[in-house]
C-alpha positions as CSV (number, residue, x, y, z in Angstrom):
1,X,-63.1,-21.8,4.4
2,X,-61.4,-19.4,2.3
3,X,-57.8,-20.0,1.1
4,X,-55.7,-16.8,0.8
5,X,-53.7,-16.5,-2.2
6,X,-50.1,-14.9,-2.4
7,X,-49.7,-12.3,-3.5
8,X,-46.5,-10.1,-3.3
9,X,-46.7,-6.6,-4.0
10,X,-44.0,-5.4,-6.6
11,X,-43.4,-2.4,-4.2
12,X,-42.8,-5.0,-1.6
13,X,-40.0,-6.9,-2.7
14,X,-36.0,-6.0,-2.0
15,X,-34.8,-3.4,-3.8
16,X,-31.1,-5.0,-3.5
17,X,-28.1,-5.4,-6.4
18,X,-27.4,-8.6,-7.9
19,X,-24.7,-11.0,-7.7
20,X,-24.5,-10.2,-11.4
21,X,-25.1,-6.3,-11.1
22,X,-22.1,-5.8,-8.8
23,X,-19.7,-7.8,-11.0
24,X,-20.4,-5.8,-13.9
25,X,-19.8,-2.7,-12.2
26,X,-16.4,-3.9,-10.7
27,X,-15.0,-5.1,-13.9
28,X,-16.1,-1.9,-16.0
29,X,-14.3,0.1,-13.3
30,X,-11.2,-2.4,-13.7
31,X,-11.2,-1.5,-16.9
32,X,-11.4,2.3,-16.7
33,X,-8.4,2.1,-13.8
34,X,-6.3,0.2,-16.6
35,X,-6.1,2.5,-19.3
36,X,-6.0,5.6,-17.0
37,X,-3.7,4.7,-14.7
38,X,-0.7,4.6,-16.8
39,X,-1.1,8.1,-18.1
40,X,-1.3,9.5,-14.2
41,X,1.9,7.6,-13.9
42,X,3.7,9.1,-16.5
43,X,2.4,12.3,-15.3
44,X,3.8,11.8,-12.0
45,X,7.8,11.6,-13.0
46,X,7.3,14.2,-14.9
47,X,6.3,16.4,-12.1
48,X,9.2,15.2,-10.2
49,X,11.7,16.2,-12.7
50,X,10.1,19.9,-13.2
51,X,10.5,20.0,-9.5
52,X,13.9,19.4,-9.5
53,X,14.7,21.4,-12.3
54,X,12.8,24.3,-10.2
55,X,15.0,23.4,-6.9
56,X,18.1,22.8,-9.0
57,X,17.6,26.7,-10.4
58,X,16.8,28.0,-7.0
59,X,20.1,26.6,-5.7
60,X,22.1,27.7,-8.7
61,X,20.7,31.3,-7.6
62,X,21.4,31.2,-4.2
63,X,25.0,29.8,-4.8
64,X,25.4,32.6,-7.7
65,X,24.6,35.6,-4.8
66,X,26.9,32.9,-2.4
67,X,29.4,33.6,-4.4
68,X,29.4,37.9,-5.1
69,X,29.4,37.8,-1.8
70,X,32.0,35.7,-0.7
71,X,34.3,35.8,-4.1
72,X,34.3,32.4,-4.4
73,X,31.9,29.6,-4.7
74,X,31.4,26.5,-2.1
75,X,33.9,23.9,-1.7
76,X,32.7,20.5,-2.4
77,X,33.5,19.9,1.0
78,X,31.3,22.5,2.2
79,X,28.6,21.6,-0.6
80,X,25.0,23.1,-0.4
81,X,25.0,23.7,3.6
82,X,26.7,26.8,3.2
83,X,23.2,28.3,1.8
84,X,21.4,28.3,5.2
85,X,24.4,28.3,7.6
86,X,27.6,30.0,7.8
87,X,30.9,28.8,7.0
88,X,33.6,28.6,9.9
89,X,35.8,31.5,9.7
90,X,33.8,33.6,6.7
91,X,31.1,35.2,9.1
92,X,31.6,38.7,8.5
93,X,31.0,38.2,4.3
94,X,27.9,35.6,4.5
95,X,25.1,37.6,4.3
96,X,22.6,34.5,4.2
97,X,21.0,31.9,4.8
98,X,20.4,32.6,0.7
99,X,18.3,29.6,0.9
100,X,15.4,28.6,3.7
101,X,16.7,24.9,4.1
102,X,18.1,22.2,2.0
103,X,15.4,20.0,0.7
104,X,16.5,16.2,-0.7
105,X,15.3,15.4,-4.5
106,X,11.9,14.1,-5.1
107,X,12.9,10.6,-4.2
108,X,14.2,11.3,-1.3
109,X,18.1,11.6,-2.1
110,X,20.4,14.7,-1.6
111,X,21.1,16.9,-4.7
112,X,24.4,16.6,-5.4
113,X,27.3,19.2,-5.8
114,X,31.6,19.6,-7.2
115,X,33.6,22.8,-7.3
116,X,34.9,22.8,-9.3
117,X,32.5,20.9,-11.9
118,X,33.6,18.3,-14.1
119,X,31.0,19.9,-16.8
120,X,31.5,23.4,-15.5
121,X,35.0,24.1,-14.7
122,X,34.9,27.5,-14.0
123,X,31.8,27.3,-11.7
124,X,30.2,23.7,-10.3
125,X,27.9,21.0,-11.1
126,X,24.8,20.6,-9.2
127,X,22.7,17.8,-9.9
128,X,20.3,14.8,-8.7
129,X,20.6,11.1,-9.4
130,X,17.3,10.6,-10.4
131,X,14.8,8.3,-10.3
132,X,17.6,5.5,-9.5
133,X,19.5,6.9,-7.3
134,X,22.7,6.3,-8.3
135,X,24.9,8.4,-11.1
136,X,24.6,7.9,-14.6
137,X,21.8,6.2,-16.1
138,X,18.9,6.3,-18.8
139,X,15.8,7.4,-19.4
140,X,14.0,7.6,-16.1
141,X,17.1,6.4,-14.6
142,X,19.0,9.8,-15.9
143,X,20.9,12.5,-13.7
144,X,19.0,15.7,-13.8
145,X,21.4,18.3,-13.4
146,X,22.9,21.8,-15.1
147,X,23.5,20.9,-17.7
């Protein structure tokens, strides 16, 4: 009788990842996502405050032609609605909407607007609240405004 021997076949055997193999992988991409993650966050407020300082110019535009056309600028009552709808009893001189709709700041909270300004006291202040949301603050805390 002949006894077989066992042989396996190099090509034969599981071409799988280790245990080992997988770790490795996981904590080099832990790694990566720690000291790239900050810099994408840092990226991302600024893009928020260069989009409110783009909104923030649009409306100062629109309120600008709001006001050659009406001879005066919003009252703080009235605030920024008066860009895309008209004002009770001024029909005839609103020649808008001067803006296509009023959009919040870019964390979610209205821009804010006086006439007259505290800052500007021939014209008005227009501003956001920033990353905090209230008024005042520091750094990324700060009002944004135009100023």
């Amino acid at each position: 009788m002949r006894t077989q021997t066992l042989r396996t076949n190099p090509r034969s055997r599981s071409s799988a990842f280790t245990l080992i193999e997988i770790m490795v992988v996981v904590i080099i991409l832990g790694v990566l996502a720690a000291t790239i993650m900050p810099q994408f966050i840092g990226m991302t407020f600024d893009a928020k405050v260069g989009a409110v300082k783009a909104n923030i110019a649009e409306y100062e535009s629109a309120l600008e032609r709001y006001n050659v056309h009406m001879d005066r600028y919003p009252s703080s009552d009235e605030g920024l609605k008066v860009l895309v709808e008209a004002p009770p009893g001024d029909d005839k001189k609103w020649r808008g909407p001067y803006v296509k709709q009023i959009r919040p700041d870019p964390w979610g909270s209205p821009y804010q607007y006086r006439s007259p300004g505290s800052r500007h006291a021939s014209s008005f202040d227009l501003w956001s609240r920033g990353a905090d949301r209230a008024d005042g603050g520091d750094g990324q805390g700060a009002d944004i405004g135009n100023w």
